[in-house]
C-alpha positions in Angstrom: 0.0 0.0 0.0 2.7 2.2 1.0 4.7 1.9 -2.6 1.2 3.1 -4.2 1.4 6.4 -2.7 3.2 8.2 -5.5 0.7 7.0 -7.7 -2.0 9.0 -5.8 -0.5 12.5 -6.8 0.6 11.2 -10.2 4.2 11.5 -9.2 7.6 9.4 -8.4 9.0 8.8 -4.9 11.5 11.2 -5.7 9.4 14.0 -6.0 6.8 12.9 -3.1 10.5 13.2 -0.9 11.6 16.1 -2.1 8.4 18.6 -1.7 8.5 18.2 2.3 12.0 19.6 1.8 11.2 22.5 -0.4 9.2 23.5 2.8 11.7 23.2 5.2 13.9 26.0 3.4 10.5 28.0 2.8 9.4 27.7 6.7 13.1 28.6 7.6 12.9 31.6 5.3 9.6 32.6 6.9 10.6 31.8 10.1 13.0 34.7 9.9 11.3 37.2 7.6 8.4 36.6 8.6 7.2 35.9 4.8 8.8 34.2 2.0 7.2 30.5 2.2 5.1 30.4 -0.6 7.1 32.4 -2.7 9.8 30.0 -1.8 8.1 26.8 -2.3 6.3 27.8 -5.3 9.7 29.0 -7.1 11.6 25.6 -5.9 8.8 22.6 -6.3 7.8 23.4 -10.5 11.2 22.4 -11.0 10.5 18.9 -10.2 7.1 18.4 -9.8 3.2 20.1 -11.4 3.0 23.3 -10.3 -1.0 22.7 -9.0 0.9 20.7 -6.5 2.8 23.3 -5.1 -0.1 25.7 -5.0 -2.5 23.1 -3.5 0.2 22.3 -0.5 0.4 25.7 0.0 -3.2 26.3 0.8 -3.1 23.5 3.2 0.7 24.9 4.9 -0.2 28.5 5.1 -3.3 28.7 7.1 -1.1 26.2 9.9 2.3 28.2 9.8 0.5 31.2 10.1 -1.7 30.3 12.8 1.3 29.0 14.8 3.5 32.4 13.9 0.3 34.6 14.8 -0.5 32.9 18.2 3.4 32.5 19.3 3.2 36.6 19.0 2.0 36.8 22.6 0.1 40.5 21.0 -2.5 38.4 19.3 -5.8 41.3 20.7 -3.7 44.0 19.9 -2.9 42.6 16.5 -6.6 42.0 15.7 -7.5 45.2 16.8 -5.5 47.5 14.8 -5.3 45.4 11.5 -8.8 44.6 11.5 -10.0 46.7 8.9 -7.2 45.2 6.4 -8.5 41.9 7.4 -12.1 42.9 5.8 -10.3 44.7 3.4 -9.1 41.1 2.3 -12.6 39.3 2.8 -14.1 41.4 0.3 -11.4 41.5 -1.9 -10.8 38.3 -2.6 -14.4 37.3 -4.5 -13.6 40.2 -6.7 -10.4 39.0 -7.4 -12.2 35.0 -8.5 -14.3 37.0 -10.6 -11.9 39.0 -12.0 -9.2 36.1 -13.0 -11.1 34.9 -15.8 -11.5 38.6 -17.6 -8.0 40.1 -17.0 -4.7 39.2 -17.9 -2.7 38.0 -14.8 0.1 38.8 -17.0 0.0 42.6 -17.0 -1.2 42.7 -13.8 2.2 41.0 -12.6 4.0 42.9 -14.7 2.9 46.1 -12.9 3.0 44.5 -9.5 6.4 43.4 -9.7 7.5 46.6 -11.1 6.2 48.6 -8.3 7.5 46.3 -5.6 11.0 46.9 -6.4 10.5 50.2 -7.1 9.1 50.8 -3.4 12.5 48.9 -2.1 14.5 51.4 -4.0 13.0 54.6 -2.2 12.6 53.0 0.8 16.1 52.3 0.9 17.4 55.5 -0.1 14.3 57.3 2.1 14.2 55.3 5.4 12.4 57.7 6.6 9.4 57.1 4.8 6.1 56.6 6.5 2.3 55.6 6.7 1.2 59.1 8.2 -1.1 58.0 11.6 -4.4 59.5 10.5 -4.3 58.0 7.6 -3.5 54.7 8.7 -7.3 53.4 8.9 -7.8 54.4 5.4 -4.4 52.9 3.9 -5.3 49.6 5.9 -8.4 49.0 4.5 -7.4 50.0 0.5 -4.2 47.5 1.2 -6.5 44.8 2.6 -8.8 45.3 -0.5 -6.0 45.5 -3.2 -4.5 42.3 -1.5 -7.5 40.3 -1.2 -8.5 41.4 -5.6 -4.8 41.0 -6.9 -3.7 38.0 -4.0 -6.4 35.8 -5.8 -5.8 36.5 -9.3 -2.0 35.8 -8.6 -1.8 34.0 -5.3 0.7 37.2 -4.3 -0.3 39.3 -1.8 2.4 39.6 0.6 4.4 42.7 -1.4 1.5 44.8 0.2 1.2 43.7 3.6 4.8 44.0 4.2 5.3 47.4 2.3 2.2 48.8 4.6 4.0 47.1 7.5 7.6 49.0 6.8 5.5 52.1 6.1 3.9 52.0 9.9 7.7 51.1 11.3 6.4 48.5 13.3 9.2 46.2 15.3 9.7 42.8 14.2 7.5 41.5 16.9 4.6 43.3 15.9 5.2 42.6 11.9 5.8 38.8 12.2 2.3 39.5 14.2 0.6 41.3 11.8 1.7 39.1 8.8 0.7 35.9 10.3 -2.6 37.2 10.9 -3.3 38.3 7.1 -1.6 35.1 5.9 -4.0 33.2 7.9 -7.4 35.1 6.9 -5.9 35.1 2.9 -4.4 31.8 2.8 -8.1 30.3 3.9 -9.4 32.5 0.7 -7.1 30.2 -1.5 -8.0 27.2 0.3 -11.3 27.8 -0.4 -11.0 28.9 -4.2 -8.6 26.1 -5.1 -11.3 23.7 -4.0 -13.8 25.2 -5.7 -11.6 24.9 -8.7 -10.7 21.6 -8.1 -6.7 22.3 -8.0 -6.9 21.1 -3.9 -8.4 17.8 -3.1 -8.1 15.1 -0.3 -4.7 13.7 -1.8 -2.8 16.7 -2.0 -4.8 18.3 1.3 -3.0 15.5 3.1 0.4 15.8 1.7 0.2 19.7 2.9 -0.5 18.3 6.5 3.0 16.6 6.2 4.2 19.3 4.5 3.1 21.8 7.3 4.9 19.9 9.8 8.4 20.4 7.5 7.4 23.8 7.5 7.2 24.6 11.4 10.6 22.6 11.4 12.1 25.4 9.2 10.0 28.3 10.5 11.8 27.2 14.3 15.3 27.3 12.7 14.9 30.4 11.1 13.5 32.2 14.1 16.6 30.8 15.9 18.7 32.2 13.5 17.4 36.0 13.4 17.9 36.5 16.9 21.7 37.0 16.0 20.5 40.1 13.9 20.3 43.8 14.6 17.2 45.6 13.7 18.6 47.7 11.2 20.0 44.2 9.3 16.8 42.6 9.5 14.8 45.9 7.7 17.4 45.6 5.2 17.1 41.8 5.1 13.3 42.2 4.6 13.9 44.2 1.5 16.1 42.3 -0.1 13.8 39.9 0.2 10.6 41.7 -1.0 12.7 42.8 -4.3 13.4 39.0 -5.2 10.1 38.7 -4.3 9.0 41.7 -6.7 11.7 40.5 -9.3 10.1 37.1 -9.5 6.2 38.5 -10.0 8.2 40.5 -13.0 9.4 37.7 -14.4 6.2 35.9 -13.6 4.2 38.4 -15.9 6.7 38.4 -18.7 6.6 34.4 -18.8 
């Protein structure tokens, strides 16, 4: 019974082994960025395996790493409180983005995205300064909720615009790793539900991202060891870095 388990997910032992790993270097990314697992395991698993795979595991992982990064935060009522309106912002976001997928071109939407990511990490770096003005911080919350919740589901990218809003309120890592676990959780559950609908995540694959989500809190443990060894300032700079691979790859994305 065991040997016919590749056969399940249409794929060879090889590959069944080597997607739990993927997700070890993706939770250890996310485990000290804060983000980075999906874009991580999406970017590694194609290259040996379908990419429905990846994105079906990933609905399964997301919604548990997050949970477990959100409630490890110790400022989990806080965290609710002031995010709250980007978590509707996301909940009505995302239908319009299911609707929308099927009438736009994802293409030249990621095109655009990843053009204004990197573009943000260039002033931000040479304007650290730069921040979400307090009265306006409602407002902003609730039009990056909405924007990640239409273009997250079109794309399955959303994280560019929590963590630019998150840089933008200078919030310590604490409080980010907080915030970002929260809206991974209530966006992450969006996917899971649309890749059902669509068919890409069923019982097979739902069960391989329960595996898979233990890999992932493996990593996610290591790399939270690691960043305790860096500086504040490091880790902002770290977090960029990684949001203009992350912007570069959505370019690349649309061009493809």
């Amino acid at each position: 019974m065991l040997g016919d388990l590749p056969n399940l997910f249409g794929i060879s032992w090889v590959q069944l082994v080597l997607i739990p790993l993927a997700f070890i270097v993706g939770g250890t990314a996310k485990g000290a960025l804060g983000f980075g697992l999906p874009f991580v395991t999406v970017s590694i698993i194609p290259l040996f395996a379908p990419l429905e795979i990846a994105l079906a595991v990933n609905a399964v992982v997301l919604p548990i790493s997050n949970f477990m990064q959100f409630t490890q935060s110790g400022v989990i009522r806080p965290t609710l409180k002031r995010y709250r309106l980007v978590v509707f912002g996301i909940l009505v976001g995302a239908p319009f983005g299911a609707y929308l997928l099927n009438a736009m071109d994802v293409h030249i939407i990621e095109l655009i995205l990843g053009i204004f990511v990197m573009c943000f990490v260039f002033i931000t770096l040479y304007n650290p300064s730069m921040q979400v003005p307090p009265e306006n911080e409602k407002q902003l919350g609730l039009g990056v909720g909405l924007s990640a919740g239409v273009i997250g589901t079109m794309t399955t990218v959303n994280g560019p615009f929590f963590i630019m809003y998150l840089l933008g309120l200078h919030v310590d890592r604490k409080e980010m790793l907080a915030a970002l676990g929260l809206l991974f959780i209530v966006s992450g559950l969006c996917f899971a539900a649309f890749f059902s609908f669509f068919g890409i995540l069923n019982v097979e694959r739902a069960i391989l991202g329960l595996v898979c989500a233990l890999f992932a809190m493996a990593g996610m443990r290591l790399g939270d060891w690691v960043v305790q060894f860096i500086d504040r300032d490091f880790f902002r700079k770290l977090v960029l870095c990684g949001l203009f691979i992350l912007g570069f790859n959505i370019f690349l994305r649309g061009l493809g």
